[in-house]
N, C-alpha and C positions, 0 to 999 in steps of 0.2 A: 504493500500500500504506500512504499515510502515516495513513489515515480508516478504517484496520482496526476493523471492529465488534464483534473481542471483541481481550482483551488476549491476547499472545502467549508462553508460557513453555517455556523448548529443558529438557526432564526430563535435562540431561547436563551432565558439567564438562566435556567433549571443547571445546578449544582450537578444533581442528580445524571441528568441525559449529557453532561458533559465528560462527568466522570465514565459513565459507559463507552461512551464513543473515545478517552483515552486507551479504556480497556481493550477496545477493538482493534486499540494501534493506529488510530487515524490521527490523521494531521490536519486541526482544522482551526479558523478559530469562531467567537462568539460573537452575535450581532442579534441583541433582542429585537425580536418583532415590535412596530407600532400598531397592534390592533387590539380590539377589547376582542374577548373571548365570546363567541356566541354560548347561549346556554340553554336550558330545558324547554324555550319554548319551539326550538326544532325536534323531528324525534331522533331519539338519542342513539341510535347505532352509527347517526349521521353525526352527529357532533362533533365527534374527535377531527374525525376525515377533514369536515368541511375548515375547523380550527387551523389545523396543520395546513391545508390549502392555502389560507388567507395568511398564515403566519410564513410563509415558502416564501407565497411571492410577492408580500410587502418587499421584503427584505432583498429578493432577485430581482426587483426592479429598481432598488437601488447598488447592485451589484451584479452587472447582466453576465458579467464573464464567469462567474463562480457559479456552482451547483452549491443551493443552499438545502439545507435540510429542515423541514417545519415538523413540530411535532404537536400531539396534542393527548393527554390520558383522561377520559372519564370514567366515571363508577354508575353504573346501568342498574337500578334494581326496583323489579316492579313498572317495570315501562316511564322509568323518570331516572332525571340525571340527579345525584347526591355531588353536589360542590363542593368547594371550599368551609369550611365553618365560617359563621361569622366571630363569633364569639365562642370561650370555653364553653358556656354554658352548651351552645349550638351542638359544639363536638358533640357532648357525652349527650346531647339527644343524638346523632349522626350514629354514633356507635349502640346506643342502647335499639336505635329502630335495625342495624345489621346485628346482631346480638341472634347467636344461633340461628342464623341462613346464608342463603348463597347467592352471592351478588358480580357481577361480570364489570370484570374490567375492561374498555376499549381503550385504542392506543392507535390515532390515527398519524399518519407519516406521509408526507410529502417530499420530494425529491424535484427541484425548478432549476434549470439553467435557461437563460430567457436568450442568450445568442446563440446558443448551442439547440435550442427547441426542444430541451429536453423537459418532460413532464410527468412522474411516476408518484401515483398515490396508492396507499393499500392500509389495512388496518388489520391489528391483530387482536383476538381475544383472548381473557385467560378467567376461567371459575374461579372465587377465590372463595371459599365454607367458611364463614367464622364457628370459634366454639359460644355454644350457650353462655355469658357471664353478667356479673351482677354488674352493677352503677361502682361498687367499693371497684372493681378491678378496673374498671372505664375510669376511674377518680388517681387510681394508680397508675394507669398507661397515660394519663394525661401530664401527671407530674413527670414523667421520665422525656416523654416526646413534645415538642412543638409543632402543633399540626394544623396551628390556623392556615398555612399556607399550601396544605395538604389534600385533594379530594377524598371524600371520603372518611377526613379527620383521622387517617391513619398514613403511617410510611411499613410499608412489610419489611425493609431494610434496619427497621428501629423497633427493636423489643416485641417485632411482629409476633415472637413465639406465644406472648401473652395474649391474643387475640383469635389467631389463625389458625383453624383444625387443618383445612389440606387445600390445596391450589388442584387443579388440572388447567396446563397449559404454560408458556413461559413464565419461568420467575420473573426475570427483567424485564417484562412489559408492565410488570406490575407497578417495579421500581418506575419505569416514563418512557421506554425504548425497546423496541422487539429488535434485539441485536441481530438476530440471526436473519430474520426478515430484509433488514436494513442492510444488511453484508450481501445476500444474495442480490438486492434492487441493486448495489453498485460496483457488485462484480459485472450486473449485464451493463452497466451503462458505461462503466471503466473500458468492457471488451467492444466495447461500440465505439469507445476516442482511440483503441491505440491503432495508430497507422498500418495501414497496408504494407506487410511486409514485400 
């Protein structure tokens, strides 16, 4: 990845999908999106995808040469998107309504090079079960984690054990980034720049 043929820019200040994408070995750097976030009132399988769209190509239209990356994660459950908290208070109703069920995570991803015409969006999902637990143990995982800026009022990368009976499907999507998805969309698009031998 180190002979990537276009430069690489993550459209997000997410810690999180930054650190991934180090893990991945990519060379890239950061350029927050200017967009607000859409929310519940699209339906929500659509959410993510269309977020990451609009965060892609804010950001590749002010960088035509680059392939930027947009991401976006929502928490899907009961046919409505659970956001951000506003407040603690918010959280520990956020967790006490996931408290013993099973709620899906989407994780939509955008891929824009605006001179190169490049355009690859896809999203990935992953079940995540919480266990059955009381208000004391949500009062306890609240003290440990900072999750106002969190969907869902949780991070699975922080003290997830206390909350999560079992995932099916990528861990990392969970944490903001389907890595493996993500390596695959820019292995095709890497084997589509390199020159005609």
């Amino acid at each position: 990845m180190k002979n990537n043929p276009l430069r690489l820019i993550l459209a997000s200040r997410s810690e999180r999908r930054s650190r991934l994408l180090t893990e991945m070995g990519l060379d890239f750097i950061r350029v927050p999106a200017a967009v607000e976030e859409l929310d519940g009132a699209i339906y929500c399988s659509r959410a993510a995808t269309l977020n990451a769209v609009r965060k892609a190509g804010e950001v590749a239209a002010r960088y035509p040469d680059a392939l930027v990356i947009g991401a976006d994660t929502v928490i899907e459950y009961r046919d409505k998107i659970i956001g951000k908290p506003a407040d603690p208070a918010d959280a520990e109703r956020i967790l006490l309504e996931l408290s013993g069920a099973v709620h899906t995570v989407v994780s939509g991803v955008s891929l824009q090079a605006v001179n190169r015409k490049i355009r690859c969006t896809f999203a990935v999902c992953t079940e995540v079960r919480f266990k059955p637990f009381t208000v004391s143990v949500i009062r306890e995982y609240l003290s440990r984690v900072q999750v106002l800026d969190k969907a869902g009022a949780y991070a699975i990368q922080e003290h997830g054990e206390m909350l999560i009976e079992a995932i099916e499907g990528p861990l990392d999507n969970v944490v903001g980034l389907p890595c493996r998805a993500l390596q695959q969309a820019l292995d095709a698009i890497f084997r589509l720049e390199q020159p005609e031998s």
